[in-house]
C-alpha positions in Angstrom: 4.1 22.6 13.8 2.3 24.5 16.3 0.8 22.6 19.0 -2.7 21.0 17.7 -5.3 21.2 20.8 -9.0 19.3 19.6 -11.1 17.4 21.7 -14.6 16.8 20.0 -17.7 16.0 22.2 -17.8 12.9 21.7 -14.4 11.9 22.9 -14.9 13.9 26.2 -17.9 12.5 27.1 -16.5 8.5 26.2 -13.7 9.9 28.7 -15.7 10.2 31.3 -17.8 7.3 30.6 -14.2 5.2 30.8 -13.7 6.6 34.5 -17.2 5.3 35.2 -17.4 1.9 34.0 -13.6 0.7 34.2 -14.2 0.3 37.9 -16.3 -2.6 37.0 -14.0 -4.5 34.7 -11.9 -7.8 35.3 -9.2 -6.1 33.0 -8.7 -3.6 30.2 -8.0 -4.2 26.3 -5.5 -1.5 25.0 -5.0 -1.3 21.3 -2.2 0.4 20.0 -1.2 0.6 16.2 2.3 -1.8 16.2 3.4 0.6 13.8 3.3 3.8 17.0 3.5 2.0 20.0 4.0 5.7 21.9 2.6 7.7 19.5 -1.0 5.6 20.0 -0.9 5.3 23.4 -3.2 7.8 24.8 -2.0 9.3 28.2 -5.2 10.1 29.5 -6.5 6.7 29.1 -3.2 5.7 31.0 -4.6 8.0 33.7 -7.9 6.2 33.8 -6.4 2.2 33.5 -3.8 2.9 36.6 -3.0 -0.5 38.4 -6.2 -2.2 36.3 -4.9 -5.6 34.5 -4.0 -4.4 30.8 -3.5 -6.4 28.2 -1.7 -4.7 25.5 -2.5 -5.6 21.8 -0.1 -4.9 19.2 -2.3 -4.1 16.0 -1.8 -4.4 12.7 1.3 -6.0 13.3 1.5 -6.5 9.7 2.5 -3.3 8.7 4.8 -2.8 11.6 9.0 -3.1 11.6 9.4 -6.0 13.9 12.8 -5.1 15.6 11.2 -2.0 16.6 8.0 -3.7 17.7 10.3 -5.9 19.7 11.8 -3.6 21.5 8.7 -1.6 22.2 6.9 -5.3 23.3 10.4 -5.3 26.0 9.8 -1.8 27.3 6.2 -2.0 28.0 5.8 -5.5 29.6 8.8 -3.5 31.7 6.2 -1.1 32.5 4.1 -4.4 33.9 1.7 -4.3 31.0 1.0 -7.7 29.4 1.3 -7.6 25.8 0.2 -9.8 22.3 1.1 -8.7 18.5 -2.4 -9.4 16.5 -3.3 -8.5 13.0 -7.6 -7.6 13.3 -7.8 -8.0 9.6 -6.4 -11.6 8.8 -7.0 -12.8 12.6 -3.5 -13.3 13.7 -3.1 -14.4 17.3 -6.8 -12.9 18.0 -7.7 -16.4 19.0 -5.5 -16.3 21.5 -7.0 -12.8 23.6 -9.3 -14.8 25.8 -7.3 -17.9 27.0 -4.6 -14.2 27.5 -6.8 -12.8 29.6 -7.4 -16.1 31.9 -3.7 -16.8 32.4 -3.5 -12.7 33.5 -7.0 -12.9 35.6 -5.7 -16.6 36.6 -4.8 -15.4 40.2 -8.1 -13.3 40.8 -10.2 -16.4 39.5 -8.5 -18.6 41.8 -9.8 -16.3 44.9 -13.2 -16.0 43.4 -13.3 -20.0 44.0 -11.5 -20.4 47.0 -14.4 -18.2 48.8 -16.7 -19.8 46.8 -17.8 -17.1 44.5 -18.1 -17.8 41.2 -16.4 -16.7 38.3 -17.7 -18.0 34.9 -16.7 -15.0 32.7 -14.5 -12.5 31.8 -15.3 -9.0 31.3 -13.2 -6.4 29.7 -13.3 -3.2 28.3 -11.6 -2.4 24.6 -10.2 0.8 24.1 -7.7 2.1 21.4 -7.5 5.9 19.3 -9.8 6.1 16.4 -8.5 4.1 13.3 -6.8 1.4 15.1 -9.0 -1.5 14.2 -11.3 -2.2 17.2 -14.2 -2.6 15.5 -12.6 -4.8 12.7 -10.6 -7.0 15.8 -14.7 -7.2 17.5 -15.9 -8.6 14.3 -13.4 -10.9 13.7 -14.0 -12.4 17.2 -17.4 -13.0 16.9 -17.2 -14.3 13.4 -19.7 -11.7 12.6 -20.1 -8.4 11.9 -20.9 -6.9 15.4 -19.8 -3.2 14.4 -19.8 -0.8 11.9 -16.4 -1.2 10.4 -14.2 1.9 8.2 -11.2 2.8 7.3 -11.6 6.8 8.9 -11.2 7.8 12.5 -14.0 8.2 14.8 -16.5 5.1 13.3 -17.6 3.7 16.6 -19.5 6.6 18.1 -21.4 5.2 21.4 -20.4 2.2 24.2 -21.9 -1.2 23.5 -21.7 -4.5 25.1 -20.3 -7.4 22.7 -20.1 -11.1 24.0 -17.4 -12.9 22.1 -18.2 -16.5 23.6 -20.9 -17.5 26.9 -17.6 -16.8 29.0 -16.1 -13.9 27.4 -17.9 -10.2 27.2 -16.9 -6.8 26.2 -17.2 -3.4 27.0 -16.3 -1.3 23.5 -15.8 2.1 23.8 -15.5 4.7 20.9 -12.1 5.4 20.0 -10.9 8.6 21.8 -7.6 10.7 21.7 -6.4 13.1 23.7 -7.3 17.2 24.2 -3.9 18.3 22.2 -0.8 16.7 21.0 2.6 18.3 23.2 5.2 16.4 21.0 5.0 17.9 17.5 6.5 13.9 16.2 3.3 12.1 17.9 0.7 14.2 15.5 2.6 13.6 12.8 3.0 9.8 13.0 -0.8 9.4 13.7 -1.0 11.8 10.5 1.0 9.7 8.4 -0.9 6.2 9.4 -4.3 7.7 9.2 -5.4 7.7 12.9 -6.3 11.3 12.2 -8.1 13.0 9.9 -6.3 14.3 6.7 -7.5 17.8 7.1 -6.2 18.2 10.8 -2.5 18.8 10.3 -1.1 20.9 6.8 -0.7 18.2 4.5 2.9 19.4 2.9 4.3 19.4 7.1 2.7 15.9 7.2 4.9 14.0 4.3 7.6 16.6 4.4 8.4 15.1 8.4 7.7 11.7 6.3 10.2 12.3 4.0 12.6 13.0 6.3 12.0 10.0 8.6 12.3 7.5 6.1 15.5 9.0 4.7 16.6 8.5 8.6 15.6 5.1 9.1 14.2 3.6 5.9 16.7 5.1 2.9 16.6 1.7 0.6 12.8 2.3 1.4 12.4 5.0 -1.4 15.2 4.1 -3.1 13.1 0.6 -4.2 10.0 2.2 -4.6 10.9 5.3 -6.2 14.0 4.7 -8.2 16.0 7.5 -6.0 19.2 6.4 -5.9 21.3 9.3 -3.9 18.5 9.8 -1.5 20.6 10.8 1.7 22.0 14.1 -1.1 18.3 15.4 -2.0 16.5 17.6 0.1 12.7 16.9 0.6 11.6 19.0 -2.3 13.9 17.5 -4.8 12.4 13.8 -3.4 8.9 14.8 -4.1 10.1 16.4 -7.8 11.6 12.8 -8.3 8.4 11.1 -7.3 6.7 13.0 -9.2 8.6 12.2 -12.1 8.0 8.5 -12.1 4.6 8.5 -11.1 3.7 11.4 -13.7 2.5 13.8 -11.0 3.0 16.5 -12.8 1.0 19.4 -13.8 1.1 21.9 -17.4 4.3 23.4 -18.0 5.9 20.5 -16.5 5.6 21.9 -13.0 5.3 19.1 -9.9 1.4 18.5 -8.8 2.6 18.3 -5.2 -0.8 17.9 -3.6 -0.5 14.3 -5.8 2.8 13.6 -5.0 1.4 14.0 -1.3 -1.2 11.6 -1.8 1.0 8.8 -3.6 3.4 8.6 -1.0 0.9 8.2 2.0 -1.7 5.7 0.3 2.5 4.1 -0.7 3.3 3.9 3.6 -0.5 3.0 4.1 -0.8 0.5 2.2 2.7 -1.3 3.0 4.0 -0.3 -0.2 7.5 0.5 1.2 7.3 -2.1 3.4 6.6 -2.9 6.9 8.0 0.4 9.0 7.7 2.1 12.6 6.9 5.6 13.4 8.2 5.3 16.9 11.8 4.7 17.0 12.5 6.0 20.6 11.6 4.1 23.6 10.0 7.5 25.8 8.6 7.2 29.3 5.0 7.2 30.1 
């Protein structure tokens, strides 16, 4: 895959808007998808945070192998993040952010009061990659919807100011990645989980470098899913012929309808239909 360099308008100018107003936060919210720990983790935003209190949320922890997700929870808070696994949709442990962010802030609080300043809320600023459930976490906070909510990259398109509670506001941001992807693996597991656009990478690279993953780590994956019992002795073409097969992807003349076949198998990993899985398997510095 060459090497993918985009950077809409947009996401430059919430970049810079980041450097202006992060000064003025208590802390920083960072979503990543539990599912690519690294591969979500923008670096540029890294950039911006520095030595800002960060509280790392794991997101759609639902979807996400949990051994992995462990191990990437150990490395991080290693790093001196703080870190929490959520789930935005069904509200898992999202009830839990703000009293989070008071034990983290608890020092800072404590010198407000001793030179008798006060301190009677927290404010924070949410940031995450397109797709990775901000707005949907936002709503399911306030009880309400607060934001426009969809299932595509790039929904929240301008800053605004949401107060979860009279003590508790936030600073959301639009989702933003990063000018261009240097590890060929990162573009592909955003591509596979739908934090990018479907048209950015060449589809058949996209599930090919699926394929081979989950015959890597998750073998008895396809094998329950698709029926494929010698899985580790087909090459990726015979595995999509085979899924083909059973799901009667298959064109006149009895030929494979590939660009079907592609989009079985990732509404199958998007939807959790092989099970909860990671895309990041290797614990790489930031």
């Amino acid at each position: 895959m060459k090497q993918v360099q985009w950077f809409p308008g947009h996401m430059f100018k919430a970049l810079r808007e980041i450097k202006e107003k992060i000064k003025l936060m208590d802390m920083v919210f960072l979503l990543v998808d539990a599912r690519l720990p690294f591969s979500s983790m923008n670096p540029e935003i890294l950039k911006i945070v520095g030595d800002k209190p960060t509280l790392l949320l794991f997101n759609k922890i639902d979807l996400a192998d949990r051994k992995t997700v462990d191990k990437w929870v150990e490395f991080y808070e290693a790093q001196g993040f703080y870190t929490l696994l959520i789930n935005s949709n069904d509200g898992f442990n999202v009830n839990k952010i703000y009293s989070r962010s008071k034990e983290i802030l608890e020092e800072k609080i404590l010198r407000s009061k001793n030179k008798g300043m006060k301190f009677d809320r927290v404010r924070g600023m949410i940031l995450g990659i397109p797709n990775v459930g901000k707005s949907t976490l936002i709503n399911k906070l306030v009880s309400k919807k607060a934001t426009n909510v969809g299932n595509k990259p790039g929904v929240t398109k301008s800053q605004q100011w949401i107060k979860i509670n009279p003590h508790f506001e936030l600073l959301d941001k639009p989702g933003v990645l990063w000018p261009k992807f240097e590890d060929e693996t990162v573009g592909f597991a955003l591509a596979i989980t739908g934090a990018i656009k479907d048209d950015t990478l060449p589809m058949n690279q996209v599930v090919i470098y699926a394929i081979n993953y989950l015959k890597e780590y998750y073998p008895i994956r396809l094998k329950e899913r698709y029926g494929i019992e010698n899985v580790q002795d087909l090459d990726e073409v015979e595995i999509l012929d085979h899924i083909g097969k059973v799901r009667g992807a298959i064109v006149k003349g009895g030929e494979t309808d590939y660009d079907r076949v592609y989009t079985i198998l990732l509404t199958d990993i998007r939807n959790r239909n092989l099970g909860a899985l990671s895309f990041d398997h290797r614990q790489s510095s930031i």
